[in-house]
VOTI-66603 format. One record per residue (C-alpha): x, y, z. Coordinates in Angstrom, 2 decimals, decimal comma, padded with zeros to 5 digits. Example, Ala and Ser with C-alpha at 12.3 -4.5 7.8 and 13.67 -1.06 7.14 Angstrom:
BEGIN
<<012,30; -004,50; 007,80>>
<<013,67; -001,06; 007,14>>
This chain:
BEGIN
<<-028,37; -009,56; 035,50>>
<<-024,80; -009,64; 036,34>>
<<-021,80; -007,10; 034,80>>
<<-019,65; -010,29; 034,20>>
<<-018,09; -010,39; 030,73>>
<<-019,68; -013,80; 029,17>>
<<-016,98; -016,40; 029,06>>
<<-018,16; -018,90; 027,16>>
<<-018,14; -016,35; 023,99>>
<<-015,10; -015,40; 024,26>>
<<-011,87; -016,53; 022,74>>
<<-008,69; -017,56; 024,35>>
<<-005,11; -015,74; 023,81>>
<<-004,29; -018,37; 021,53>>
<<-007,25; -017,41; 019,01>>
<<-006,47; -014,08; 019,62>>
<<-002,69; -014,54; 017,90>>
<<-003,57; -017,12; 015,41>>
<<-006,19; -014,46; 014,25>>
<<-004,07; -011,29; 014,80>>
<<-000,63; -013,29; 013,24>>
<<-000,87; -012,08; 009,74>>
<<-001,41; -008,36; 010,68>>
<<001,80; -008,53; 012,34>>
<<003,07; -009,28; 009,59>>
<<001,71; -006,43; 007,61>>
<<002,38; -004,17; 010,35>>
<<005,86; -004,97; 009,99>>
<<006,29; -004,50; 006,73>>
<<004,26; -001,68; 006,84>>
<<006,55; -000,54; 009,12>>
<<010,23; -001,27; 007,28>>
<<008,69; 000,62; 004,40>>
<<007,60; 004,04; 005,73>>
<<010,92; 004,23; 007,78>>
<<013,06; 003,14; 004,92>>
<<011,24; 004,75; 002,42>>
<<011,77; 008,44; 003,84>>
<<015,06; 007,83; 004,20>>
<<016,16; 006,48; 000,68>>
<<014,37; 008,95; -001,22>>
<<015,76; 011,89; 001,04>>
<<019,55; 010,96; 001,79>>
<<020,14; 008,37; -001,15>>
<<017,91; 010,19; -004,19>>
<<018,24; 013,33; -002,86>>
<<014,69; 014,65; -002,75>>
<<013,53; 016,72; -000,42>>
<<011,22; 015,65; 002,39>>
<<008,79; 018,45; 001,46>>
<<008,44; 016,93; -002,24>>
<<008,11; 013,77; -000,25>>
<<005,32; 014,38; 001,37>>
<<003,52; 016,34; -001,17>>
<<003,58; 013,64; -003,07>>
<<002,46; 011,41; -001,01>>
<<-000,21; 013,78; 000,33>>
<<-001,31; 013,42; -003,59>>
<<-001,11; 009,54; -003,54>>
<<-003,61; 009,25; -000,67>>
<<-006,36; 011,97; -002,38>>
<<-005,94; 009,74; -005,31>>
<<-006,83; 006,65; -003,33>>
<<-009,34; 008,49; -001,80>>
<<-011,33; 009,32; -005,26>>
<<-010,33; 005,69; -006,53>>
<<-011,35; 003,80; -003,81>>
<<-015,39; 004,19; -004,36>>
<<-014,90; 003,73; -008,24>>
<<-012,69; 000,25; -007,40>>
<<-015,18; -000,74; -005,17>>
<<-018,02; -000,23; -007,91>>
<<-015,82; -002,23; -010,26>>
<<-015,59; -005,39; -007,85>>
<<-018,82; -005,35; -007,06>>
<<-020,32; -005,51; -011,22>>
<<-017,31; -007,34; -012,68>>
<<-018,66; -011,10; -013,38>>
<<-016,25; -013,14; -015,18>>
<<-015,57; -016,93; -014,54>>
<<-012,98; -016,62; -011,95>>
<<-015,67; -014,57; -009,87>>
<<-015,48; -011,26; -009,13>>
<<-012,20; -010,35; -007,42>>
<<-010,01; -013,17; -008,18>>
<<-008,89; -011,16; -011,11>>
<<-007,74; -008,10; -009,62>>
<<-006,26; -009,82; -007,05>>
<<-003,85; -011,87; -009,60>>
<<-003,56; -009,26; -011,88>>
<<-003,23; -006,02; -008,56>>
<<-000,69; -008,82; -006,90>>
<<001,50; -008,51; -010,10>>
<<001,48; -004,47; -010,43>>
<<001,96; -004,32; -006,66>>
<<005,14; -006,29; -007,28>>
<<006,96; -004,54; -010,70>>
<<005,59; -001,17; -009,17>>
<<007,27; -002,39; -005,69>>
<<010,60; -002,91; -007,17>>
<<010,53; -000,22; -009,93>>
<<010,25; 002,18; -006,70>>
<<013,28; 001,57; -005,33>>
<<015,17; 001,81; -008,74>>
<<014,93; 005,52; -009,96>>
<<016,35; 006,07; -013,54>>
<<018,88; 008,56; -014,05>>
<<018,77; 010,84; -016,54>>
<<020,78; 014,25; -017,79>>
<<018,34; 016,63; -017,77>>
<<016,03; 017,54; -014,72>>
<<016,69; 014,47; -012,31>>
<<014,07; 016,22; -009,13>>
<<011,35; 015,98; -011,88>>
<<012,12; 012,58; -012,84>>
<<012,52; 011,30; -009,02>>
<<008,84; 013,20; -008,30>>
<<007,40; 011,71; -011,07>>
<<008,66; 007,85; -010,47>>
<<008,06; 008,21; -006,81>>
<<004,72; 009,29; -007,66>>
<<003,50; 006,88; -010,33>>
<<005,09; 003,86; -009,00>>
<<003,56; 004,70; -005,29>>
<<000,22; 005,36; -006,44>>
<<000,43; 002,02; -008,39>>
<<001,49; 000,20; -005,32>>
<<-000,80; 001,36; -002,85>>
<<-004,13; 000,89; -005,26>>
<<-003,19; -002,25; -006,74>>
């Protein structure tokens, strides 16, 4: 038996980038956000990096504990579209208003550090599960 890879199984560099092109494209984004996203929200909004990240921190538990439930609800939802095309119309749009309503913080008269904790919050939580 010989310690040869087999090459007739495997795939050429141009398979490998027409398969990996759309996670570059993620990765990009992906990218853009997290560097852009810091920055706003601690030099432009004025919240600290601290509140940042605890909030954050609480984003990703919450994904954690949604994540099996979500997956229970794909699985047993049967409707005529099939079982995901519905949350993936319906996540797309949420993803979307949440997306934009992130970057647009309200300003109000009272206490403006709870209001930016609580959009960031909500509106990140919202984008990442839907």
């Amino acid at each position: 038996m010989s310690s040869s890879p087999d090459t007739q199984n495997s795939l050429s560099i141009t398979e490998v980038l027409i398969f990996s092109a759309p996670s570059f494209s993620a990765a990009t984004l992906a990218t853009f956000y997290s560097v852009n996203f810091y920055y706003y929200f601690s030099s432009t909004i004025g919240m600290s990096i601290n509140t940042i990240n605890y909030d954050f921190s609480f984003d990703l538990i919450f994904i954690v504990l949604s994540l099996p439930v979500t997956g229970w609800l794909l699985d047993n939802t049967k409707t005529r579209w099939g079982r995901r095309k519905p949350y993936l119309f319906f996540g797309a749009l949420i993803a979307f208003v949440s997306e934009m309503l992130l970057w647009f913080p309200p300003t109000i008269s009272g206490d403006q550090t709870a209001m930016d904790d609580a959009w960031y919050t909500t509106f990140t939580a919202l984008s990442i599960i839907s």
